[in-house]
C-alpha positions as CSV (number, residue, x, y, z in Angstrom):
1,X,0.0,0.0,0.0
2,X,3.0,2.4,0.8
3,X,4.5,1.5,-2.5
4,X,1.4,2.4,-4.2
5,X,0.6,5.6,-2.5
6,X,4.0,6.8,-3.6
7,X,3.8,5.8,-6.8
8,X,0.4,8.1,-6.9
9,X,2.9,11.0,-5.9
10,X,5.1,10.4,-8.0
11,X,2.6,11.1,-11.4
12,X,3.6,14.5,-13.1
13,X,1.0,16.5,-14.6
14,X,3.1,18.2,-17.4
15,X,2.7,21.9,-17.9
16,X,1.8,23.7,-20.9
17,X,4.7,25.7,-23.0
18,X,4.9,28.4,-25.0
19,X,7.4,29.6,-27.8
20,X,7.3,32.3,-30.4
21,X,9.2,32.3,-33.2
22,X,12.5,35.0,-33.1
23,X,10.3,37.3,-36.1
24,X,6.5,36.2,-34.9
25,X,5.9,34.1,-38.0
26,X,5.3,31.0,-35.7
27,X,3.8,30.8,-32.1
28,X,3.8,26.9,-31.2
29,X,2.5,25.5,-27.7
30,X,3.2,22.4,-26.4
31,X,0.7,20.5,-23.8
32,X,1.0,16.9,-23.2
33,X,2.3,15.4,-25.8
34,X,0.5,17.6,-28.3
35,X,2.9,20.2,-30.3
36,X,0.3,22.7,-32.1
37,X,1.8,25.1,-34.6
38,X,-0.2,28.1,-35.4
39,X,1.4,30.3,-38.7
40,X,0.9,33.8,-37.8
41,X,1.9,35.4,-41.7
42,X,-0.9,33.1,-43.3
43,X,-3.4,32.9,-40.5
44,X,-3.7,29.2,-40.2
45,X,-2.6,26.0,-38.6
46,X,0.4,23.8,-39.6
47,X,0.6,20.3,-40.1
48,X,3.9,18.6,-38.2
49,X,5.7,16.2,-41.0
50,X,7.4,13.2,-39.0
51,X,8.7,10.6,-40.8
52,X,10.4,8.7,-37.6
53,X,10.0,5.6,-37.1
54,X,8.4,6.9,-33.7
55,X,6.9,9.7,-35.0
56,X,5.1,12.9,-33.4
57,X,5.7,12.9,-29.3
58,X,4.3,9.6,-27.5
59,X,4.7,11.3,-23.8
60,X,4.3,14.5,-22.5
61,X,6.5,17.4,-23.9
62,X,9.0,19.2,-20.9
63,X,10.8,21.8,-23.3
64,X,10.8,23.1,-26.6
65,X,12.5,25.8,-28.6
66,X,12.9,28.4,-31.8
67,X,16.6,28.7,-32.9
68,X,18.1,32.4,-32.7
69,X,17.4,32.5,-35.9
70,X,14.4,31.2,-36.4
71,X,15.1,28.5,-38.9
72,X,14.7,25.5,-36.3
73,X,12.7,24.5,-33.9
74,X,13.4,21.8,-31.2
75,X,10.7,19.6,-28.9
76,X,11.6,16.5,-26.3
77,X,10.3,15.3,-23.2
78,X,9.2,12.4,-21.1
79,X,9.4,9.7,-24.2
80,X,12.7,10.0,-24.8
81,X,13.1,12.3,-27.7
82,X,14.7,15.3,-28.9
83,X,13.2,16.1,-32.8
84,X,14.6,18.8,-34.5
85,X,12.4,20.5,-37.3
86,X,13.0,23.0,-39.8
87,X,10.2,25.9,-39.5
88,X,10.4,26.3,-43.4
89,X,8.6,22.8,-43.9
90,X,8.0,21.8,-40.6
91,X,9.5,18.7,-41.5
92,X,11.7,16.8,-38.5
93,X,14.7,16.3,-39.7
94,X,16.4,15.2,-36.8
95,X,15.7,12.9,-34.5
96,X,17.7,12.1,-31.1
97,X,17.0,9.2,-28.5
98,X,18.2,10.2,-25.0
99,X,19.0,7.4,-22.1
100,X,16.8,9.4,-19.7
101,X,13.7,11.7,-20.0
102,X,14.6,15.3,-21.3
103,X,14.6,18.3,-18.9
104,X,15.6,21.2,-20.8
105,X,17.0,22.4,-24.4
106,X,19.2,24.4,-26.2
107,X,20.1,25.8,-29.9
108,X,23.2,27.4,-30.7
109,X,22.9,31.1,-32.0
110,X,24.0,29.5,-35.3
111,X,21.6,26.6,-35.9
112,X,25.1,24.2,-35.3
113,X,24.5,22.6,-32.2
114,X,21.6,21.1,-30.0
115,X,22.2,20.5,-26.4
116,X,19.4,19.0,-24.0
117,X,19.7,18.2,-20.5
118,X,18.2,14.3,-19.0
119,X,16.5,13.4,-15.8
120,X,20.0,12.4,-14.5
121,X,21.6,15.5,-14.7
122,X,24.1,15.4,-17.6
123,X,23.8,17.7,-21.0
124,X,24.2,16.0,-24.2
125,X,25.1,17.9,-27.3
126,X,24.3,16.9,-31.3
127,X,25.8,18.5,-33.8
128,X,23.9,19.0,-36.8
129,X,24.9,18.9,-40.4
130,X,23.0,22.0,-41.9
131,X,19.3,22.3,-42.8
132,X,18.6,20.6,-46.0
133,X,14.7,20.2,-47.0
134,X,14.9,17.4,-49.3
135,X,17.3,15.4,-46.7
136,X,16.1,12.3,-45.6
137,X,15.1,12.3,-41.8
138,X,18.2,11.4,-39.8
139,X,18.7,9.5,-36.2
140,X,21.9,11.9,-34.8
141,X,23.8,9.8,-31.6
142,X,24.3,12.8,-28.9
143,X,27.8,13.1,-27.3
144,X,27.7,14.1,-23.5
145,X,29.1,17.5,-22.9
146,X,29.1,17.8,-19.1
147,X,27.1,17.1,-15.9
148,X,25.4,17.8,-12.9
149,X,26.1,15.4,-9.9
150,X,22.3,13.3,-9.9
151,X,20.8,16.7,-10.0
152,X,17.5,17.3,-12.4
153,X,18.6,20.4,-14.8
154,X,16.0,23.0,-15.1
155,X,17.2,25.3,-17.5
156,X,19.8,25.2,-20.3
157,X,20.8,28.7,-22.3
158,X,24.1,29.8,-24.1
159,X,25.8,33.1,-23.9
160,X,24.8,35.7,-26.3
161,X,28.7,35.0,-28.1
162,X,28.6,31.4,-27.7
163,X,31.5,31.0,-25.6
164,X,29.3,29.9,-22.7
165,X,26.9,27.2,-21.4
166,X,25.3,28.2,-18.7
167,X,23.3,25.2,-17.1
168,X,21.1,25.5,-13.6
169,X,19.2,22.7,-11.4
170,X,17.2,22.1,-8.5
171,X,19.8,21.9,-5.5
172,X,20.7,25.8,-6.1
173,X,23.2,25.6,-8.6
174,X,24.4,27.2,-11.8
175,X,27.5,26.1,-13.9
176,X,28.9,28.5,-16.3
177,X,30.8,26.0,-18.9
178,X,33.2,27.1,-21.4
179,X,31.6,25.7,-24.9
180,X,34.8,24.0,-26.5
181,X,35.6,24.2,-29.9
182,X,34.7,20.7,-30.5
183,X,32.2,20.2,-27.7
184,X,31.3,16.1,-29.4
185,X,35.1,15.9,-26.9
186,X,33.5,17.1,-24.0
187,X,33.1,20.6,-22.0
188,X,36.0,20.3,-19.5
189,X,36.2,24.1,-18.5
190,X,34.3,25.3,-15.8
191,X,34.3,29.6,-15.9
192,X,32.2,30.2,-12.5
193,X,29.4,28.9,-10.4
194,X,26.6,31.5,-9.4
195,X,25.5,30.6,-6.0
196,X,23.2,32.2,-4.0
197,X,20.1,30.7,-4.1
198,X,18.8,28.7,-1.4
199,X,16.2,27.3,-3.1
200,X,15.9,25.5,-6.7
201,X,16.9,26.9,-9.5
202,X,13.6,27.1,-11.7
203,X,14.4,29.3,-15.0
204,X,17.6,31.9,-16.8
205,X,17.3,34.5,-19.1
206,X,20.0,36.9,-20.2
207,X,19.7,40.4,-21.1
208,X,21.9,42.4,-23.3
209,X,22.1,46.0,-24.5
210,X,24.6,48.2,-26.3
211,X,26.7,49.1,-23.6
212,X,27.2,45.1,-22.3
213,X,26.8,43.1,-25.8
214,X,28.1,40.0,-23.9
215,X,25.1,40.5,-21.2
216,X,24.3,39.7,-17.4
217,X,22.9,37.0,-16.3
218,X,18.9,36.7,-14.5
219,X,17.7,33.7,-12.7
220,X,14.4,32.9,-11.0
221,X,14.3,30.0,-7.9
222,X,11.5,28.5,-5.4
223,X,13.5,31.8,-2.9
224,X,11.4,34.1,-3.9
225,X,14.1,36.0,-5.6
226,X,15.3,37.7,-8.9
227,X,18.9,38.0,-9.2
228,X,21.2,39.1,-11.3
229,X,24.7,38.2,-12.3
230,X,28.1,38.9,-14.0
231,X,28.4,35.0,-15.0
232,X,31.8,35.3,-16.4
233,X,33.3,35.5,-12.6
234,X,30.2,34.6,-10.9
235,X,29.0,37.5,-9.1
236,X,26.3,38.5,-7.9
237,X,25.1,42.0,-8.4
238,X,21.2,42.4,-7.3
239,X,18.9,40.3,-5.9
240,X,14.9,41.5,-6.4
241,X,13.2,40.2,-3.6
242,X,10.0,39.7,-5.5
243,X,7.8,37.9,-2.6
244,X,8.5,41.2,-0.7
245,X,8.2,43.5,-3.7
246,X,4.6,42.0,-4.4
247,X,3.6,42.8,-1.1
248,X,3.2,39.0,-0.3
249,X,4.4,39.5,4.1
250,X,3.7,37.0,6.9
251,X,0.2,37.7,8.1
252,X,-0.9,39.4,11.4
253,X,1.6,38.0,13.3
254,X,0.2,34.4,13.3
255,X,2.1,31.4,12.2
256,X,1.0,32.2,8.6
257,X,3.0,33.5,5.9
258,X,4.0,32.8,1.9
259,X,6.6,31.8,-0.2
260,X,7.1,32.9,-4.3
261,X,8.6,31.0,-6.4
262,X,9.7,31.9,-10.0
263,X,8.3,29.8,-12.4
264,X,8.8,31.7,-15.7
265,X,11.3,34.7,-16.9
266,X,11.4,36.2,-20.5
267,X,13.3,39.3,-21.0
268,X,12.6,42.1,-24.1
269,X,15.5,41.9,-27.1
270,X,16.9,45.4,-25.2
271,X,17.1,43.7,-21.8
272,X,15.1,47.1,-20.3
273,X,12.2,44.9,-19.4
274,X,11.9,41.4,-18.0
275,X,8.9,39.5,-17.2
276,X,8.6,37.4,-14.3
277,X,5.5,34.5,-13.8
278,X,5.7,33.7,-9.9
279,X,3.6,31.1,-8.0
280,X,2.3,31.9,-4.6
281,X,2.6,29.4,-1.6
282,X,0.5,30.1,1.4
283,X,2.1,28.0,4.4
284,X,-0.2,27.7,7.4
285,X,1.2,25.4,10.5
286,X,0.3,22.1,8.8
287,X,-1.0,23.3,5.9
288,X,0.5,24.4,2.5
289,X,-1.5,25.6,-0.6
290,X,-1.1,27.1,-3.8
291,X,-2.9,30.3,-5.3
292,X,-2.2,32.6,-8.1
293,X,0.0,35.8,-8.3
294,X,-2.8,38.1,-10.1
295,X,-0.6,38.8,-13.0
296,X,2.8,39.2,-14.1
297,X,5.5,41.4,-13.1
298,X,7.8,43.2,-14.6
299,X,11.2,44.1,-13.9
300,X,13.1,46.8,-15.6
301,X,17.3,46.0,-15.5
302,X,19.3,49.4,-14.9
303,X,22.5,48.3,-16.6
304,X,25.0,51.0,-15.1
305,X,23.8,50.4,-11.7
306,X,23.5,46.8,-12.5
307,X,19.9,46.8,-10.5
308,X,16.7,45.5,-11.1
309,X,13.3,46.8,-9.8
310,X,9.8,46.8,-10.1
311,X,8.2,48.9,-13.1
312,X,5.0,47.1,-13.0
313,X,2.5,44.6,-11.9
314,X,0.2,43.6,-14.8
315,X,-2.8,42.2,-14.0
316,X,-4.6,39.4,-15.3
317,X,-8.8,39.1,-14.7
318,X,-8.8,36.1,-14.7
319,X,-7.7,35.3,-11.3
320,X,-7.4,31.4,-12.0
321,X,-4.8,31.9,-14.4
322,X,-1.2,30.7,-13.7
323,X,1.0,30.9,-16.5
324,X,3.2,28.2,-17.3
325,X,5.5,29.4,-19.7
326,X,6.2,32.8,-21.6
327,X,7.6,33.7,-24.9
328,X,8.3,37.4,-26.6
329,X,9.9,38.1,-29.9
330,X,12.5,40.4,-31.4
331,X,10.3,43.1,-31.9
332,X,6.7,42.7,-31.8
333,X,6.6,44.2,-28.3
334,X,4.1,41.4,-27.1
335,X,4.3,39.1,-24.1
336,X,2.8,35.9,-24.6
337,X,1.7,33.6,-22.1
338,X,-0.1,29.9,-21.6
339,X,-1.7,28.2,-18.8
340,X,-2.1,24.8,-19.1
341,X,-1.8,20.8,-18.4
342,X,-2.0,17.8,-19.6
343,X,-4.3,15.2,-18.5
344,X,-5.4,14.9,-15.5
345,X,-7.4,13.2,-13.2
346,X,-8.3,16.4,-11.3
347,X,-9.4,18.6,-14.1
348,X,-11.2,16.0,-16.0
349,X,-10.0,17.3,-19.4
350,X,-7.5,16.2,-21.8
351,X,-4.4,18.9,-22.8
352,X,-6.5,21.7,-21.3
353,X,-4.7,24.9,-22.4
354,X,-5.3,28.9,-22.3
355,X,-3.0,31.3,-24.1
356,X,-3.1,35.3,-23.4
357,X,-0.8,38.2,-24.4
358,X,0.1,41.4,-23.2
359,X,1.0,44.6,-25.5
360,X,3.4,47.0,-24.4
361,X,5.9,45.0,-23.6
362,X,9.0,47.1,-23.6
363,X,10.1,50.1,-21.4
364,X,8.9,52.9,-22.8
365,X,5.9,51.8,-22.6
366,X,5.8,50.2,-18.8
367,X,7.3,53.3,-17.6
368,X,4.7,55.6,-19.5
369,X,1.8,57.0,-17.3
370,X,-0.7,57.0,-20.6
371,X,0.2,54.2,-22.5
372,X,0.8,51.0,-20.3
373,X,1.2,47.4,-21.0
374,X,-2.5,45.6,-20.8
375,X,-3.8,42.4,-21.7
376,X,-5.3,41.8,-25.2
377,X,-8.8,40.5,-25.3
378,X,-9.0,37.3,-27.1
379,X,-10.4,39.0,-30.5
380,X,-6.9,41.8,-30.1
381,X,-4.5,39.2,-30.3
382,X,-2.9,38.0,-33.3
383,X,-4.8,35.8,-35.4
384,X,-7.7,35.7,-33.6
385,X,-9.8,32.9,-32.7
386,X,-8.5,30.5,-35.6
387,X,-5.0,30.9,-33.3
388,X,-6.9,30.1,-30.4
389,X,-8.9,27.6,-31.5
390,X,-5.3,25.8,-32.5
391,X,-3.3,26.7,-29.3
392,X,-6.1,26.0,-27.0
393,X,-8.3,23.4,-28.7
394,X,-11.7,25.3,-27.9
395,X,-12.6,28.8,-27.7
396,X,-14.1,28.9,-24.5
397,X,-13.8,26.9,-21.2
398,X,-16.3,26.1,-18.5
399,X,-15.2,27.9,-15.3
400,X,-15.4,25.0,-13.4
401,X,-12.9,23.0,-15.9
402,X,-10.7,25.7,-15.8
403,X,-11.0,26.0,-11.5
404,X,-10.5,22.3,-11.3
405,X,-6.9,23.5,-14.3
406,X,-5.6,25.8,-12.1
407,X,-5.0,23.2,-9.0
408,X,-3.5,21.2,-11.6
409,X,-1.2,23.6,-13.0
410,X,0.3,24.5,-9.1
411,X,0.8,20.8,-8.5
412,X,2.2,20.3,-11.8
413,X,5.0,23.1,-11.2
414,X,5.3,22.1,-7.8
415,X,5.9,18.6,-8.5
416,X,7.9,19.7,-11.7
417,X,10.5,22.1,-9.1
418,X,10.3,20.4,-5.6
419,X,12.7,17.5,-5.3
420,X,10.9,14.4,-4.3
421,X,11.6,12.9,-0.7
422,X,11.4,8.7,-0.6
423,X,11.5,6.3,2.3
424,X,14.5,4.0,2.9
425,X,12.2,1.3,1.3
426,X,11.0,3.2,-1.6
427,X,15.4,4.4,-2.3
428,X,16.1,0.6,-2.1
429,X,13.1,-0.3,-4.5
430,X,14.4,2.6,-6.7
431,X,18.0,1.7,-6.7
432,X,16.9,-1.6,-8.1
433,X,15.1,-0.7,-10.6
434,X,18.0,1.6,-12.1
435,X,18.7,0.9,-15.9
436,X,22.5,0.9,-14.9
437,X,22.2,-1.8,-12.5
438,X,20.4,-4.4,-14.4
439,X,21.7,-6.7,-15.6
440,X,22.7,-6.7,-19.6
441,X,23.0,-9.9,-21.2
């Protein structure tokens, strides 16, 4: 009975994603194992060309992708697969098996390279031969580049140049790695750790402007912080305590209080604005619950003080909405947003999913008293209700459905950030079960 009521812990609701493509042609969200492609230029859907022999996802989706340039897009998750597809055909022409589930990806600026991070804590990297759209579909072998000691990877970015690898997990870490010039050898070159956090490492983002072309560093954790960072030595040089800036205190005295955490950053292409998606915990004596932060908030980076603060809070009506995962683009000045799951048991839906966007998202505009950034009705944002009909599968959702959502959501980013705690029993049960300790014959 034990065994079984961990086992019923241990099921992962998978959250929804969101990416937009570097010049808005593409938005695509991911929920489940459902990858939905909506073409913004020509107002319609797209169909996904796999000719694996595996083909489309078969388990729910944990991170996808758009290439800096736009020309490649990259999905894997729980099923073991990392496909790589060119946006031109939406054809995969890559496809990757990985020995563990996939946590987080990564695209070099020039299309060369894919890296992706396993369940186990080490970063694989493919290198890829070139976009061709008459090439065959090809099964790439992934080299590991480095690793995190048994630690679950939560986000994976390189350095605006290149020269960097900058890798963060759950036990408070992030390793800045040197990117070799032949990384299918191995990253052996450790620049700096940024450490600081005392809680898990959920998300990074870098920001970049004139004056610093090679950027700073931002990272969001389960601390309730924003901080920011010169990665190349590993300094820290602001922390946002963004709990404390949304007003979120202990209550009245009483053995009540609340705890942020960061689930989602996404900076503008000038690094004056980043946008922060934060989850709030409520922690009562025995009890702990979730609730929603009623919107996003947005953080404006002073680069010669090297400071962040807050420019604004946007809110959000509807105050069931979590967002999951953001994505903005080089220029549109739009923040886009989804809330969703997968399939759960408590919502009673399949792959529910609810996108939204917010204009004005640049600093100009947060910092202007007449024009300031709001949140698009569903017939403002672009392409309509065909996009949302795509994105979302429906148009509209019952308030109940979407209620019942929302508790999935926070146990599905709680689950998805929290490091899981297992009797002596359940270790030993787990231990034996390893692939690495079976026997191969």
């Amino acid at each position: 009975m034990e065994d079984e009521n961990e086992q019923g812990r241990e099921t992962e609701v998978a959250p929804a994603l969101i990416s937009v493509h570097p010049a808005q042609h593409y938005v695509t969200v991911a929920v489940g194992s459902d990858l939905r492609v909506f073409n913004l230029q020509e107002g319609c859907s797209v169909s996904l060309v796999d000719e694996s022999p595996e083909p489309l996802h078969k388990d729910s989706i944990r991170a996808i992708r758009f290439g800096a340039n736009g020309k490649l897009f990259v999905s894997a998750g729980d099923d073991k697969l990392v496909k790589i597809w060119s946006t031109d055909s939406w054809r995969c022409l890559y496809s990757v098996s990985s020995e563990k589930r996939v946590s987080a990806v990564a695209i070099s600026n020039g299309g060369r390279f894919v890296c992706f991070a396993d369940k186990f804590g080490i970063v694989w990297v493919v290198e890829l031969d070139g976009v061709h759209e008459n090439q065959a579909l090809v099964c790439k072998k992934a080299e590991p580049l480095l690793a995190h000691y048994c630690s679950i990877i939560t986000s994976l970015e390189f350095s605006p140049d290149e020269q960097y690898i900058v890798s963060a997990d759950r036990d408070f870490k992030i390793r800045v790695t040197a990117f070799p010039k032949n990384p299918l050898d191995g990253a052996h070159e450790i620049q700096s750790f940024c450490l600081a956090h005392t809680e898990f490492v959920s998300c990074l983002t870098f920001i970049c402007c004139q004056d610093y072309p090679l950027g700073l560093l931002v990272s969001g954790s389960g601390d309730s912080t924003v901080r920011l960072w010169d990665f190349t030595s590993g300094s820290l040089l602001h922390t946002c305590e963004v709990g404390a800036e949304a007003g979120i205190a202990q209550s009245n005295g009483r053995k009540e209080g609340s705890n942020t955490i960061v689930t989602g950053l996404c900076a503008t292409p000038d690094g004056s604005l980043v946008a922060v998606a934060i989850q709030r915990q409520l922690l009562r004596e025995s009890l702990s619950s979730y609730c929603s932060f009623p919107g996003i908030m947005l953080l404006a980076c002073n680069f010669s003080a090297k400071i962040l603060s807050v420019a604004r809070v946007v809110s959000i009506t509807e105050e069931a909405f979590i967002p999951t995962s953001l994505g903005t683009t080089f220029s549109s000045g739009l923040l886009w947003m989804v809330m969703g799951v997968s399939s759960s048991q408590s919502s009673g839906s399949a792959s529910l999913a609810r996108v939204r966007v917010i204009s004005g998202f640049s600093k100009n505009d947060a910092e202007s008293t007449e024009l300031e950034p709001i949140v698009l009705a569903d017939k403002e944002i672009p392409g309509g209700e065909q996009l949302l009909l795509k994105l979302q599968g429906n148009l509209s959702v019952e308030e109940e459905v979407f209620s019942a959502a929302a508790e999935a959501v926070k146990t599905a980013m709680h689950n998805l950030l929290i490091k899981k705690q297992y009797s002596a029993e359940r270790r030993e049960f787990r231990k034996r079960g390893r692939n690495d300790r079976k026997d191969k014959r």
